[in-house]
C-alpha positions, 0 to 999 in steps of 0.5 A, a space after each residue: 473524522 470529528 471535527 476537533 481531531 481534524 484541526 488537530 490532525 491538520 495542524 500536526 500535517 502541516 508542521 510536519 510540512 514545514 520540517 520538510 523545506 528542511 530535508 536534504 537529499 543527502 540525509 543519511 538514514 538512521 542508525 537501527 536499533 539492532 541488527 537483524 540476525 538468524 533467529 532460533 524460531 524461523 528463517 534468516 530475516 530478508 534485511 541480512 539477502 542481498 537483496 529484498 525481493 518485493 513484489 508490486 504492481 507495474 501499471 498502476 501510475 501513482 501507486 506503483 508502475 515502471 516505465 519504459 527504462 525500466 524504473 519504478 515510482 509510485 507511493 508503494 515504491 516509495 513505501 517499500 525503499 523507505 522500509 529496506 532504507 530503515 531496515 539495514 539496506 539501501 534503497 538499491 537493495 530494494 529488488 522489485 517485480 510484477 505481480 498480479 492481484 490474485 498471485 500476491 499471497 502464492 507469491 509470499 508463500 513459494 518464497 517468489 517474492 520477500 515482502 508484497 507491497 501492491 495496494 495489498 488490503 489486509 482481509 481475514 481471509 488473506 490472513 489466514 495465508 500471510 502476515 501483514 505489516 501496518 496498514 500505512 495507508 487507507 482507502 474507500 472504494 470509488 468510481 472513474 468515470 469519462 471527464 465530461 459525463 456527470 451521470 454519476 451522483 449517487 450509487 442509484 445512478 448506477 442502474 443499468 449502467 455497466 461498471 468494470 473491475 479486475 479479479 483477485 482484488 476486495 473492490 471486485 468482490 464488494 462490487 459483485 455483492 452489491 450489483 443485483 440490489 443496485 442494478 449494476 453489470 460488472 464486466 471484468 477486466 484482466 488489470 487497471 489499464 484494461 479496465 481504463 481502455 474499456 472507459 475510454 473507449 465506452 464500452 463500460 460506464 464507470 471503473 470501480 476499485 479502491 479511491 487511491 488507485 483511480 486518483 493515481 490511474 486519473 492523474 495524468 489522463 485528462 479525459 478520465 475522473 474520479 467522483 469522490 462523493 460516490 463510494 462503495 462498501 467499507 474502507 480497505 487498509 492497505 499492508 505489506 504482506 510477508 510470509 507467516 514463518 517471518 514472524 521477526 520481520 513482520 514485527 520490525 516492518 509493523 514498528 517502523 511503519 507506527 512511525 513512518 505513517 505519523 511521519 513528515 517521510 510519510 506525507 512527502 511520499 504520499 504528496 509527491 505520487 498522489 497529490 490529486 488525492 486530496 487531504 492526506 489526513 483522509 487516509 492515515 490509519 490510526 495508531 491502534 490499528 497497528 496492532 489490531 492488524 499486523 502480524 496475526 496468524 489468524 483473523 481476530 486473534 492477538 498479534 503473534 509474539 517472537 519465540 522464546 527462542 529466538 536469539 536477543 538481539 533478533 527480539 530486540 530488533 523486533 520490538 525496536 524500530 528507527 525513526 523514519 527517514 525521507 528518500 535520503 539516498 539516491 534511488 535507483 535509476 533502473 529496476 533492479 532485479 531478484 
């Protein structure tokens, strides 16, 4: 990032910092700008259910995971509350559930699941298959590797070396690519926590997955750390994928999200799950990649419009979105289920 958009950007994060010792738990979210209604051109909008059915990971500590009581965290938790909170729900409304990483688009496509939020990179072929929302965060790839080892300090280390990842995600993917010109073997992994297992018990070398994950999985595991310096690949933008035929939702989720990531709301979620991560600034998407990324039915063509259709207040709604609010109401203290 240049340096005169980095002092700049700095000093916005900062005062929006400065807003936050003046949040109160007790802040009652923003009226919507309408209210979601049965559109003409496809299904009722997921805000008008009972609940808003999401699927996410549940044992990725810091981006999404549910303990033992059964209770939800991590930066896509707080990112999905926010978007049912500021959509017309609550955040008890918000329904999560497992998903693996190469169920993710069936799960939208069978109707298993409303929105996915689970450090979903939106890629062209996904795109094909789903809608996505955003990106409200962004990522490179990286390495984990054990705490007292320093090995590691460029990719040409890597030779020889065995380094685990799990199917169905982009980092698997880069990493499989790039292994015959580095030198590398990737040993596959059914999830994180198998990959971290593997790494403790140095039957591998190194993990390999986006930096936000392994900084969350590293957190609160001493024994394991991340090396930031060493990347691989180009940097993921993470989504909330939806199904193609909700093309009013997506609209809604992809205008809020322009203002939540620009947001004091943003920076307190971000902070609160990944404060390891470093600056915070390194993974906000830019303004424009809103709509160079969101709601397209297919990779490199422009944004899909509403149907002509579609009723008023439905295509108001879409082209409208509330100003983004902190964790204002009380979160849930178990998991709710679909």
């Amino acid at each position: 990032m240049p340096g005169a958009h980095r002092t700049l950007l700095a000093g916005a994060l900062a005062g929006a910092l400065l807003l936050l010792t003046g949040c109160t738990g007790d802040t009652p979210p923003p009226p919507l700008p309408s209210t979601p209604t049965v559109s003409a051109s496809g299904p009722p909008s997921i805000f008008l259910q009972k609940s808003v059915r999401i699927g996410t990971k549940n044992n990725q500590p810091g981006t999404s995971t549910q303990n033992k009581e059964h209770v939800w965290s991590g930066f896509d938790v707080l990112v999905g509350r926010s978007v049912v909170r500021n959509l017309g729900r609550s955040s008890a409304d918000a329904a999560f559930s497992d998903v693996i990483s190469g169920e993710r688009e069936a799960k939208l496509t069978t109707d298993a699941e409303d929105l996915v939020v689970a450090t979903y990179s939106i890629t062209p072929e996904r795109t094909e298959k789903v809608f996505f929302a955003g990106p409200y965060a962004k990522t490179s790839q990286g390495f984990m590797v054990r705490a007292d080892e320093t090995w590691l300090g460029s990719l040409d280390a890597l030779r020889g070396r065995t380094v685990c990842s799990w199917g169905g995600t982009t980092s698997d993917t880069e990493l499989r690519f790039q292994a015959t010109v580095k030198g590398y073997t990737v040993a596959s992994a059914t999830d994180a926590q198998a990959c971290l297992t593997e790494l403790r018990e140095k039957r591998v070398d190194a993990v390999s997955t986006d930096q936000l994950i392994l900084y969350g999985l590293a957190r609160n595991d001493p024994g394991l750390k991340v090396v930031p310096e060493v990347k691989i690949g180009v940097p993921n933008f993470y989504g909330i994928g939806i199904k193609k035929e909700r093309i009013e939702d997506c609209l809604r989720i992809r205008d809020y999200l322009k203002d939540y990531v620009l947001s004091s709301a943003w920076i307190q979620d971000f902070t609160a799950e990944l404060p390891n991560a470093g600056p915070p600034d390194e993974y906000l998407p830019k303004p424009t990649d809103f709509d160079e990324q969101s709601c397209r039915e297919l990779p490199h063509q422009s944004p899909v419009s509403p149907s002509p259709s579609a009723s008023p207040s439905a295509s108001a709604s879409a082209s409208a979105s509330p100003s983004p609010s902190p964790s204002a109401d009380p979160e849930p203290t178990a998991a709710a289920t679909p």
